[in-house]
VOTITI-884684 format. One record per residue (C-alpha): residue in one letter; x, y, z. Coordinates in steps of 0.5 Angstrom, whole numbers, padded with zeros to 4 digits, always signed. Each point is the difference from the previous one (the first is absolute). Example, Ala and Ser with C-alpha at 12.3 -4.5 7.8 and 13.67 -1.06 7.14 Angstrom:
2
a+0025-0009+0016/s+0002+0007-0002/
END
This chain:
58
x-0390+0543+0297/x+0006-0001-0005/x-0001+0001-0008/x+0003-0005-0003/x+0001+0003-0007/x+0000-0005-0006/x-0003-0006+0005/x-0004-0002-0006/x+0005-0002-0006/x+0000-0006-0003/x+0006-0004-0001/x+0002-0006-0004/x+0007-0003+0001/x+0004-0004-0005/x+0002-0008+0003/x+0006-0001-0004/x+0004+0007+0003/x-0005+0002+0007/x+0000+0007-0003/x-0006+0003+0002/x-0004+0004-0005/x-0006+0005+0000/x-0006-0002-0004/x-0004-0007+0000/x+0001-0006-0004/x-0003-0001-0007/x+0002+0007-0001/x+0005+0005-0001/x+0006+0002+0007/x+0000+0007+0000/x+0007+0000-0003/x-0003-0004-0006/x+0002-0008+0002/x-0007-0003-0003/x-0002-0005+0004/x-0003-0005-0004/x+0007-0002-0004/x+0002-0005+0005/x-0007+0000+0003/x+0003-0006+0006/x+0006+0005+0001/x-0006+0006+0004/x-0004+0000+0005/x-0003+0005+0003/x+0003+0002+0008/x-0001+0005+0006/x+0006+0001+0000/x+0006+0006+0000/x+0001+0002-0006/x+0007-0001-0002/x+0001+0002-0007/x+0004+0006-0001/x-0002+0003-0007/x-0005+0005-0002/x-0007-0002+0000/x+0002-0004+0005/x+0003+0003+0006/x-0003+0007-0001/
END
């Protein structure tokens, strides 16, 4: 059985650019994006994280 580290990070991506974040929308992205500026602009995804500054990435 694989152990798939990290499977349940939440990430929340920004519309305007298709970056991906770490974090949930209506919060804080772990490198400091706050998520209900803007709150349309956010939504909360499955997806790989994609944003490579510190918070976010590591």
């Amino acid at each position: 059985m694989f152990n798939f580290k990290n499977n349940n990070i939440m990430a929340v991506k920004h519309t305007p650019t298709n970056e991906v974040h770490k974090g949930t929308k209506g919060g804080t992205t772990g490198c400091g994006f706050d998520t209900t500026e803007h709150s349309s602009h956010w939504i909360n995804t499955s997806e790989r994280i994609t944003c490579a500054k510190n918070g976010c990435k590591n």
